[in-house]
Backbone as numpy.savetxt, mean C-alpha at the origin, in Angstrom:
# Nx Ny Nz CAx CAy CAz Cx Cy Cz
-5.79 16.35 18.89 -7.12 16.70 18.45 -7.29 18.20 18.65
-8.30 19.06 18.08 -8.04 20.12 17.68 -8.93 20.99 19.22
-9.06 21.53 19.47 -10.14 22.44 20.63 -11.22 22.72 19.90
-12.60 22.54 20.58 -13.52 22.68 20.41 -13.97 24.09 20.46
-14.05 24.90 19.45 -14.78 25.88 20.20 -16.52 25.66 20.41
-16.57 26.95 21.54 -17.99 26.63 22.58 -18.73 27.55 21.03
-20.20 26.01 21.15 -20.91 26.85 20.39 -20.67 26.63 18.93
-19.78 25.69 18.51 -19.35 25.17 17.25 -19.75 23.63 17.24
-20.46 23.46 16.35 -20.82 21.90 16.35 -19.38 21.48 15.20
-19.02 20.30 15.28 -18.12 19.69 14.33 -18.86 18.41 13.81
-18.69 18.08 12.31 -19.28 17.36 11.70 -19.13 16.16 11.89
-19.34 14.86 11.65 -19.45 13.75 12.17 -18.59 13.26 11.18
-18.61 13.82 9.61 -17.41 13.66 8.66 -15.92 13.60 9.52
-15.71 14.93 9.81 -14.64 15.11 10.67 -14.38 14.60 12.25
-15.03 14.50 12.90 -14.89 13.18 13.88 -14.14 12.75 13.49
-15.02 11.88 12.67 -14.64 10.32 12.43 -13.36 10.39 11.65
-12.98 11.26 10.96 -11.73 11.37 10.53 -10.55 11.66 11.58
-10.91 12.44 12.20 -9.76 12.97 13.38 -9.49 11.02 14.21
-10.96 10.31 14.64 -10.63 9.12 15.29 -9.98 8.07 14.39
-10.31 8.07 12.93 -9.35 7.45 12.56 -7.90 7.35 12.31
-7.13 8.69 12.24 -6.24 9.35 12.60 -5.20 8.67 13.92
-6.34 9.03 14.76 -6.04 8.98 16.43 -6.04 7.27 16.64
-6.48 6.37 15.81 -6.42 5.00 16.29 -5.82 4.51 14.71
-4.86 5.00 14.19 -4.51 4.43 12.55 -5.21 3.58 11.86
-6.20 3.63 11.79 -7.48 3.16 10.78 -7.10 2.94 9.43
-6.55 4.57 9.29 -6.34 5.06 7.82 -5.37 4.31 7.39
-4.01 4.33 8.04 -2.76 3.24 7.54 -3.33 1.94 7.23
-3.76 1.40 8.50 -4.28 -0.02 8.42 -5.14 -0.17 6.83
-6.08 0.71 6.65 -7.03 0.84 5.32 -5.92 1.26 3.82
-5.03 1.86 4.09 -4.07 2.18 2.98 -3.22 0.64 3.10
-2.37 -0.01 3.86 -1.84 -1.11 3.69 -2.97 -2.39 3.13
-4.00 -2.35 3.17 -4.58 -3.31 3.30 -5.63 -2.42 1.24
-5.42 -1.66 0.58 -5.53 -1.38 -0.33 -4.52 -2.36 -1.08
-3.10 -1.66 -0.67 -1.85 -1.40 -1.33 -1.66 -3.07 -1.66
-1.98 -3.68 -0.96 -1.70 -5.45 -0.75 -2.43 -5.72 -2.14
-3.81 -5.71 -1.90 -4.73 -5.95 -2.72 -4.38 -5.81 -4.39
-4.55 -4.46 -4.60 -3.44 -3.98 -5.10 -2.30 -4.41 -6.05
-1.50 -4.90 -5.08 -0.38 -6.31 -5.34 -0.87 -7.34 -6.16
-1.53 -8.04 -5.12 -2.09 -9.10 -5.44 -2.65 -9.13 -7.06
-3.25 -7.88 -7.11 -3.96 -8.01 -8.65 -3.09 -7.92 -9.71
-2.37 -6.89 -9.16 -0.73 -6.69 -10.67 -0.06 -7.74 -10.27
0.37 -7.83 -9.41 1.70 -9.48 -9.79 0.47 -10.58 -10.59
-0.66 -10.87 -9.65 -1.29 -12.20 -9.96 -1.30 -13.30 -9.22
-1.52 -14.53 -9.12 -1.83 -15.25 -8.16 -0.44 -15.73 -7.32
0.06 -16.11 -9.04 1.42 -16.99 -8.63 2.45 -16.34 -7.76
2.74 -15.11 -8.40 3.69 -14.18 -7.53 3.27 -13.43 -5.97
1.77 -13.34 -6.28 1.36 -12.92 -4.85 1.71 -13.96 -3.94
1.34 -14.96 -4.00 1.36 -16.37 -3.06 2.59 -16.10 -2.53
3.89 -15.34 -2.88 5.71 -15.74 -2.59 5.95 -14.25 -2.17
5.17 -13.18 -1.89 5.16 -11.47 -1.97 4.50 -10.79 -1.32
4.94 -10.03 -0.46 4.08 -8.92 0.43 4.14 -7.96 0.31
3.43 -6.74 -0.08 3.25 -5.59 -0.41 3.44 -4.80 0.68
4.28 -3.41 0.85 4.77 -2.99 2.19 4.59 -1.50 1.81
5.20 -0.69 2.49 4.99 0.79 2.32 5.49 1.38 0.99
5.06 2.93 0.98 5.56 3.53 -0.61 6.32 4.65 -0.17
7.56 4.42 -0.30 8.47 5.31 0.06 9.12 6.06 -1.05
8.51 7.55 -1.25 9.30 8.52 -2.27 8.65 7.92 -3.68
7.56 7.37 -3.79 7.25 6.62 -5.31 7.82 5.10 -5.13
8.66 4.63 -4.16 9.41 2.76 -4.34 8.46 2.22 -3.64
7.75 1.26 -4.26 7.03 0.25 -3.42 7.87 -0.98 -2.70
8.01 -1.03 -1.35 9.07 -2.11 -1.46 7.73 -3.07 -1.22
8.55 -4.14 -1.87 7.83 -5.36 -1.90 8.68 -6.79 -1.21
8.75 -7.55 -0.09 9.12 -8.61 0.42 9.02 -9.46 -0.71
10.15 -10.52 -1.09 9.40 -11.89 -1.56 10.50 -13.20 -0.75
9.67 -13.90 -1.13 10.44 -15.70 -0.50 11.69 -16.09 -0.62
11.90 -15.74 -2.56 13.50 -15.72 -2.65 13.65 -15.51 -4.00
14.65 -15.65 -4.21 15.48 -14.57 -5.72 14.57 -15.07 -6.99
14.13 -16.31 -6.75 13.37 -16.58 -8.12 12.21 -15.33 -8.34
11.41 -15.38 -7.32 10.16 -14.74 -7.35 10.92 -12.98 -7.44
12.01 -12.74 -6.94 12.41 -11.52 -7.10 13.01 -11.43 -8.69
13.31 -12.08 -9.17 13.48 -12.52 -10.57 12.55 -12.15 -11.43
11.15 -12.89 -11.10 10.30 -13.11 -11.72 9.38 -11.51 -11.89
9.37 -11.27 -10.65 8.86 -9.79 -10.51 9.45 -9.07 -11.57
11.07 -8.85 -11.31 11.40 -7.97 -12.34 11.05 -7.86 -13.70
11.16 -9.30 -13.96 10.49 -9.46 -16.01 9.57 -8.85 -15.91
8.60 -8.79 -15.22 7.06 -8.16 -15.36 7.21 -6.42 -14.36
8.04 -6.69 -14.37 8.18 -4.59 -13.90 6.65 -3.69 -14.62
7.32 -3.47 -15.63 6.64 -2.16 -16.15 4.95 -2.45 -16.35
4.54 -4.21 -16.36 3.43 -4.15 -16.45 3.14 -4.07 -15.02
3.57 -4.73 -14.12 3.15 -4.48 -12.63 2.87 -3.08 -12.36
3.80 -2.06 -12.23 4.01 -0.62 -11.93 2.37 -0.20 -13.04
2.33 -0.57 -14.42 1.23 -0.13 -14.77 -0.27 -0.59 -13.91
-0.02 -1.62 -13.57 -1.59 -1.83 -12.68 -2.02 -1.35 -11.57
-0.16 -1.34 -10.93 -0.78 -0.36 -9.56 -0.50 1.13 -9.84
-0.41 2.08 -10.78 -0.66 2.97 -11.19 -2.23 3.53 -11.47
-2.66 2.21 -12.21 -4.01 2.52 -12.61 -5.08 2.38 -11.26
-4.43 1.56 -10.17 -5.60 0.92 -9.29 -4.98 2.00 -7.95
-3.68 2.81 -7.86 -3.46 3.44 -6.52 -3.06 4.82 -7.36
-3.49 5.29 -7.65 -3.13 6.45 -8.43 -2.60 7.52 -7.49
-3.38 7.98 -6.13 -2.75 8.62 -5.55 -1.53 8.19 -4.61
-0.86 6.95 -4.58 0.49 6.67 -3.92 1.57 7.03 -4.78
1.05 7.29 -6.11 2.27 7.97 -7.06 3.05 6.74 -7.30
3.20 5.12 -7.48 4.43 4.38 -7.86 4.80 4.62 -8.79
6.06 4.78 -8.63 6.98 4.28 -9.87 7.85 3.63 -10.10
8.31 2.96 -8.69 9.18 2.14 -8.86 9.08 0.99 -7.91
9.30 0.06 -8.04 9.35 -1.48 -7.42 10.49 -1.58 -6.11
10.86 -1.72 -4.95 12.13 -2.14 -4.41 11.35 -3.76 -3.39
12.55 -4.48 -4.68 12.17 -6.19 -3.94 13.81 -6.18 -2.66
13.07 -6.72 -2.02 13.81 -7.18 -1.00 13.29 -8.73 -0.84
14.64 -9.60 -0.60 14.24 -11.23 -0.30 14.10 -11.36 0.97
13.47 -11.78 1.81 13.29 -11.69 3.33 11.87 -12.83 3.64
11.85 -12.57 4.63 10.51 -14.05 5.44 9.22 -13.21 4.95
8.21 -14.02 4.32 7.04 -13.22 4.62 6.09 -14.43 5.29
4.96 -13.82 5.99 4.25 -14.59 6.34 2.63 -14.65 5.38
């Protein structure tokens, strides 16, 4: 956190930004977009089998249940990547990375 100088009030904007920072608010609030997110471009069926995870370099990796649903994802690539383009504009995706693994 930054030093106060004496005699400087700091805004309550910025507070609260520095504490969300200081207790990861912001991640928690960006993962919990990014899911959503998901959920809306895949759709019901594929969300139900898929977990939406970090955006590394533009790759969204995405968990799913197993090769079908990683299958299935792929046919629908370019429309997926278009929805979360339109709905996360500033994470920059452009690309999908499925991994098959446990989700809960």
């Amino acid at each position: 956190m930054s030093q106060r100088q004496p005699g400087k009030v700091q805004s309550i904007k910025g507070t609260l930004a520095q504490l969300m920072v200081q207790k990861g608010y912001a991640q928690v609030q960006t993962a919990d977009a990014t899911q959503k997110a998901w959920e809306v471009a895949a759709g019901d069926r594929l969300a139900q089998h898929s977990v939406a995870g970090n955006v590394t370099r533009g790759s969204l990796l995405v968990m799913v249940a197993n090769s079908t649903v990683s299958q299935m994802i792929s046919f629908q690539k370019p429309k997926i990547l278009k929805s979360l383009q339109q709905q996360l504009p500033d994470h920059e995706i452009t690309d999908l990375k499925i991994k098959v693994g446990k989700i809960d």
